[in-house]
N, C-alpha and C positions, 0 to 999 in steps of 0.2 A: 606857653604861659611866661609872662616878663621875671627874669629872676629876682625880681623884688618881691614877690607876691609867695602867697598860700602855692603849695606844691602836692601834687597828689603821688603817695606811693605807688609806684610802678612793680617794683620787686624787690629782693632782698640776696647782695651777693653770701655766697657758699662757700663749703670747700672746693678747693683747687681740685681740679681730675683732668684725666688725661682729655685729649680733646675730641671733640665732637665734628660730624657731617652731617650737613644737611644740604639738601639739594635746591636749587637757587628758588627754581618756583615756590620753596617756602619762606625765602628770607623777609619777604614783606611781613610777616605773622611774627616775626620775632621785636621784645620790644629790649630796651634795656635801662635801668635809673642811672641816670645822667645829674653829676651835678653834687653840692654838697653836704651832706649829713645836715637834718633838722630836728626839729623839735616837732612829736607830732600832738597836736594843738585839737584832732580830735575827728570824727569822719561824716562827710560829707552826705548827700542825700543817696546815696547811691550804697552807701557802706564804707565807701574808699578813704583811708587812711589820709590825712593830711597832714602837713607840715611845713614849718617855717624855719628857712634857714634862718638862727640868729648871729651864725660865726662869720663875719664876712670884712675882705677886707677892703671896706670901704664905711662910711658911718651909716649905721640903720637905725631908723627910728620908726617905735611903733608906740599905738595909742589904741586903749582897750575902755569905752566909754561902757562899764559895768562893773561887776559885783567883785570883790575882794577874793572871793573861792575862787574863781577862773583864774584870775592872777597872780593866786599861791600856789593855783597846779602849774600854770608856766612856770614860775620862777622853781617849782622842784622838778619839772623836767629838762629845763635848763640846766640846772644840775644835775640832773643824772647823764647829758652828755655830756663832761668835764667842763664846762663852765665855775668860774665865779661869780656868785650872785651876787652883789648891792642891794642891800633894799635900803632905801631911803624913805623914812616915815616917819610921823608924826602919832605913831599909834603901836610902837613894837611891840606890848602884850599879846596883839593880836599876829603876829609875825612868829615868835620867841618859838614858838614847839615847832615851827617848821623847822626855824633853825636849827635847833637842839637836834633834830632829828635827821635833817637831809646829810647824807654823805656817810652814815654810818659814823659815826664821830671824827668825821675828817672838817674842819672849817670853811666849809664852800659855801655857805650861805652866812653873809655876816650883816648886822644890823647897824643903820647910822640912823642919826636927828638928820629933821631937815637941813638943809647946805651944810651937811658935813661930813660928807663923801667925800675921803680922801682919792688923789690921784690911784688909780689902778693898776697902772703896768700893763694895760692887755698887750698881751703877741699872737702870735699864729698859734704857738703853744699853748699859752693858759688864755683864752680869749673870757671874756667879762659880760656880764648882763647887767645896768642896772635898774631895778625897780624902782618907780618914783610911785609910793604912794603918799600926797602930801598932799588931799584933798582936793578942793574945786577950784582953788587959785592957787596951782604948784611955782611955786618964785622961780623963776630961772635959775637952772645948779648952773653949782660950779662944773661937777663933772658931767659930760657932753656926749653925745657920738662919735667915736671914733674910729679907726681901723681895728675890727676887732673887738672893738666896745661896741655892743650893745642899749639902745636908751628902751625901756617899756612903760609908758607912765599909764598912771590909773585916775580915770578921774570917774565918780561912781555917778553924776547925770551932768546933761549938759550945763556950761560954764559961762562965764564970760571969752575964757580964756580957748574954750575948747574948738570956737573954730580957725585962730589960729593954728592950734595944734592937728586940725584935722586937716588942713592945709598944708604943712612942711614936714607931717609924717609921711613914708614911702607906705606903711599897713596900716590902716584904722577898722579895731572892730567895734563893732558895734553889739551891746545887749537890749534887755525890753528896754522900753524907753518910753515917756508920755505922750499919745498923737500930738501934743504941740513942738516937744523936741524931736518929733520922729519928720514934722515938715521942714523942722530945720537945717537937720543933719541931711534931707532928702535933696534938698537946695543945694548945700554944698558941698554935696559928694554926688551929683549928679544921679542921684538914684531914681527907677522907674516908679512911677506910680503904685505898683502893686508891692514891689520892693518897701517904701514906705510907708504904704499901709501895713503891714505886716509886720513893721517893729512892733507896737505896743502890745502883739499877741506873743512875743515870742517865750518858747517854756524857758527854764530853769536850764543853764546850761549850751544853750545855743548863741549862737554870735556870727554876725552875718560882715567876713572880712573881706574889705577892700583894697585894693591896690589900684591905681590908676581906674582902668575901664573894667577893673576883673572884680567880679563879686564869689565870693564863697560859701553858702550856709555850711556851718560845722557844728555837730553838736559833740560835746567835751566829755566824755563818760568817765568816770574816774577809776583806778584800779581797784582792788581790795586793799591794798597796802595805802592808796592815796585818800579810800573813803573813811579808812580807820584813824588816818591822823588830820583829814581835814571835813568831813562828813559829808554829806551829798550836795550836789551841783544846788548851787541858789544864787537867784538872782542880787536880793536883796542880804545885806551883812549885820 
C-alpha cells in the first residue's frame, strides 16, 4: 500500500522481553507494523483497524467530501496523538465543545475565522493538523501544507471547487452523496461502476477513501467518550 494512503493495523508493539526463537520454516508467518503512527479513521470491511498517517514530513493533503461529525472525530483523534489542531471556520459554535473539551484542558485544538490561521510552527515535534471547514467555496488559506503541517478541508457536497481539490489532494473521502454527484466524483477519481453506484446508499458513518488506484470502505464507529461529546455517526449536520 502507497504510503500516502489509508493503512491497515498490522499489530501493536509491547513490552521489551528478553528475545525469542523461532525456527526459520516459520519466519514467513510472522508479520510486523512497519511505518508511522496514525490516526485510526475507523475499520474496514473485514473489521481491521485503519489509519492515516497525518504526521509526515513532507506536505499532506486531504479532502473528506461529507458530514461535519466525521470531521470532528478526526480532528479529536488527531489530538489525541499530539498533534495541534486548526480549525478554520466560518461556524465555530459548532466546533467550541470540542474545543473546550479535547486535550483535557490543555490547548490543542484552537479555533480561527476564515483566513485567519495564523502561521503554525509545525516540527517533527509538535506536528499541526489544520481543519478547513469554510463551506463549499473554501478561498484559498493562507496557511498551506507543509512539512509536518497537515491540510483536512471539509466540504459537506459537491462544489465547484471540489474537483479541483479532489485532484491535488494525496486522500479524498468520500460520504453519501446524490447519484448525480456520485457520477461525478466517479469520473474523476476513476472509480468502478459498482464503487459509484454505491455512494448514494452509503450509512451514517462510512467513507469510501482514496488514494491514487487504492480504495478503502471504512466505517468510523465512535467511542463512548467521542459519542457523549459529539453524538452518533451522521451523515448530514
Amino acid at each position: 500500500m502507497a504510503a500516502s494512503s489509508v493503512r491497515g493495523v498490522r499489530g501493536l508493539f509491547g513490552p521489551r522481553h528478553a528475545g525469542h526463537s523461532v525456527v526459520t520454516d516459520h519466519l514467513g508467518a510472522l508479520s510486523l507494523p512497519v511505518g508511522d503512527d496514525g490516526v485510526v479513521i475507523g475499520d474496514d470491511a473485514e473489521g481491521h483497524p485503519q489509519l492515516v498517517g497525518f504526521h509526515r514530513s513532507t506536505p499532506y493533503d486531504v479532502l473528506l467530501i461529507g458530514g461535519l461529525w466525521t470531521a470532528q472525530v478526526l480532528a479529536l483523534r488527531a489530538a489525541g496523538t499530539g498533534a495541534r489542531v486548526a480549525v478554520e471556520t466560518g461556524r465555530a459554535q459548532e466546533w467550541t465543545t470540542l474545543a473546550q473539551s479535547a486535550g483535557a484542558g490543555l490547548e490543542c485544538v484552537t479555533l480561527h475565522d476564515v483566513g485567519r490561521v495564523p502561521p503554525m510552527g509545525a516540527t517533527v515535534s509538535s506536528p499541526v493538523v489544520v481543519v478547513r471547514d469554510c463551506g463549499m467555496r473554501p478561498p484559498r488559506g493562507r496557511v498551506v501544507s507543509a512539512p509536518w503541517q497537515s491540510v483536512l478541508t471539509l466540504l459537506p457536497y459537491l462544489s465547484p471547487v471540489a474537483p479541483r481539490l479532489m485532484r491535488t489532494s494525496t486522500l479524498v473521502g468520500v460520504q453519501r452523496v446524490s447519484p448525480q454527484e456520485a457520477q461525478q466524483i466517479g469520473r474523476i477519481l476513476g472509480l468502478h461502476r459498482t464503487e459509484t453506484e454505491a455512494l448514494p446508499t452509503l450509512a451514517d458513518g462510512v467513507t469510501l477513501w482514496c488514494a491514487g488506484s487504492e480504495r478503502h470502505w471504512v466505517m468510523t464507529t465512535p467511542t463512548d467518550a467521542e459519542t457523549g461529546l459529539l453524538g452518533t455517526a451522521r451523515r448530514m449536520d
